[in-house]
N, C-alpha and C positions, 0 to 999 in steps of 0.2 A: 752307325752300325748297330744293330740288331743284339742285344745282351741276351743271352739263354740261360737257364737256368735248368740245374737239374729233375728230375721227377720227384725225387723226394720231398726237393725246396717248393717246387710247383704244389704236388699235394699240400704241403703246409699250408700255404697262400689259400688254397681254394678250402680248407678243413674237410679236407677228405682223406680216410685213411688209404694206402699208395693201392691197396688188392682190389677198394670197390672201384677208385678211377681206372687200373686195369679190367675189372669186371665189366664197366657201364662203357668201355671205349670198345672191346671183342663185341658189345653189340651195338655198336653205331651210336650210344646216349650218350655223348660229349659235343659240346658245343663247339667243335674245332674240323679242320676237314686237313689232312696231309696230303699232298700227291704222294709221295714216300713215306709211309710209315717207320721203312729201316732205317731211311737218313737221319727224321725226326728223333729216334730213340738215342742216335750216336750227337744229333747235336744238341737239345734239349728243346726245351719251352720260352715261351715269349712270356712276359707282364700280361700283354695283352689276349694273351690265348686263356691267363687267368680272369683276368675280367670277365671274358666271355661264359666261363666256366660261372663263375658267379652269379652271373644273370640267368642262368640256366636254373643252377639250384634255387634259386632266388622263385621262379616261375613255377618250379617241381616243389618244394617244400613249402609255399606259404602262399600259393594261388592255384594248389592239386592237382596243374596241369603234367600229362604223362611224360617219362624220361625221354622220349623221342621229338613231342612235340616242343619241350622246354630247350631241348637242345637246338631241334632246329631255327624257333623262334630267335635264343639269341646268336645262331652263327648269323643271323641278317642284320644284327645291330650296328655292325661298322658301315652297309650299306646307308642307313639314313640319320647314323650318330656322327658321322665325320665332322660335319658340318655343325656340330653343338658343339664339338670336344672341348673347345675354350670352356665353355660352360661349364660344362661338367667338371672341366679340371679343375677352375675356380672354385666349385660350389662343393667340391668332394675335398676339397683342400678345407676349405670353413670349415664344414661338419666334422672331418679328422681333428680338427683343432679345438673343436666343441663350442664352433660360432653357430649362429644364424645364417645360412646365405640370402642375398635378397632375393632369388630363386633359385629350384630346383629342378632339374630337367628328368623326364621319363621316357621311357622306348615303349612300345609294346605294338599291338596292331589293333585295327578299326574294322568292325562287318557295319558299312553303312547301308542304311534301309533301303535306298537307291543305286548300291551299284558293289561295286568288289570290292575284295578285303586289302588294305592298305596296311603297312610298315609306317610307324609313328613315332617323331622325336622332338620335344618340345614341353613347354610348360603344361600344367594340369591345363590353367588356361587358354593357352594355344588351343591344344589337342579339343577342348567342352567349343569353346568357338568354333573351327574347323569339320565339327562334324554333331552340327546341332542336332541331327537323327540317325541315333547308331542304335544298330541290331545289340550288338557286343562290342565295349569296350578292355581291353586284358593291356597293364602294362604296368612297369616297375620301376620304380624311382633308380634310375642309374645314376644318380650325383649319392644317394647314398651308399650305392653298391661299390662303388668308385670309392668312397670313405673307407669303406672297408678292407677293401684291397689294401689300400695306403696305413690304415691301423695294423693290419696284419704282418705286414712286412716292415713297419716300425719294432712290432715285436719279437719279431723272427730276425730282423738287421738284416734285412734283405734290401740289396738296394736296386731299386726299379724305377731309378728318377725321369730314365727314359720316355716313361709311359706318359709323365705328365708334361713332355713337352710340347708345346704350342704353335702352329704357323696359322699365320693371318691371312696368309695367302702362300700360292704357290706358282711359282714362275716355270714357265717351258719355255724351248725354245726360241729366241730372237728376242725376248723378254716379256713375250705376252703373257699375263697373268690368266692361270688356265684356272683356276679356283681360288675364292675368295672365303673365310670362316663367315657366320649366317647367324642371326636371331631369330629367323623365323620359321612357326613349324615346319619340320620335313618331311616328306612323304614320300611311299614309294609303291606300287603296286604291288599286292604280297606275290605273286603270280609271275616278276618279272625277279621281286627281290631272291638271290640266288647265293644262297651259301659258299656252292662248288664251284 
């Protein structure tokens, strides 16, 4: 089950004061998409819609790409971060603890010199391997962003243990295992990858 949290608490999480995340959502700059706006207000916010939220600023403040584009860029990160999450959960857990990990995973997207722009999750080195001739490289360490989240809600006693939970795999139907967790870069074509 789904844990919500209020706007207030949500702002917290993300350091944002509650009037600009109101300001930057009336025009579309949040990394989050609602079918229902009113429902969202009455039931609250996810861990995970803060993440998202994070990766956005994270893109807008300290890579000066625009509120619209940071937002959209990270409403696509659960399309090709699914499949890291272990990763990240491990690796944002060390760094909250103020370890080393023995890697770090980053999202961002790829304009390769030969073809379309890709959605990208994976090690620095995955990602330099994968795409030996890039136009533009843009992308943000999410095992740190991830740390943050988890420091931040240490300090606010906010509890989101939810977010860091793990499958290895996922069973449908008759018992066929419809996804399995992945070490290797993911990609996705930016063109196909869809927020809404």
């Amino acid at each position: 089950m789904i844990k919500f949290i209020n706007r207030d608490t949500f702002c917290a999480l993300i350091g944002m004061e509650v009037n600009t995340f109101k300001s930057l959502r009336q025009r579309n700059q949040v990394a989050m998409v609602w079918s229902d706006p009113d429902s969202e207000a009455a039931r609250g916010f996810t861990p995970s819609q803060a993440f998202l939220m994070l990766i956005a600023q994270e893109l807008y403040e300290k890579l000066a790409i625009s509120r619209e584009r940071s937002a959209e860029m990270a409403g696509r990160a659960f399309m090709v971060e699914f499949d890291r999450w272990a990763e990240i959960v491990a690796s944002s857990e060390a760094i909250a603890n103020g370890m080393t990990p023995e890697q770090e995973i980053l999202f961002g997207y790829v304009e390769p010199c030969d073809g379309d722009a890709v959605c990208v999750c994976g090690t620095l080195q995955q990602i330099a391997d994968g795409f030996k001739a890039a136009e533009r490289i843009v992308a943000v360490n999410v095992s740190r962003v991830a740390a943050r989240l988890r420091q931040r809600a240490r300090e606010l006693d906010v509890d989101i243990d939810e977010v860091w939970q793990v499958d290895e795999k996922i069973v449908g139907r008759g018992g066929k295992v419809i996804w399995t967790a992945s070490t290797s870069l993911q990609t996705q074509p930016w063109n196909k990858a869809s927020s809404k």
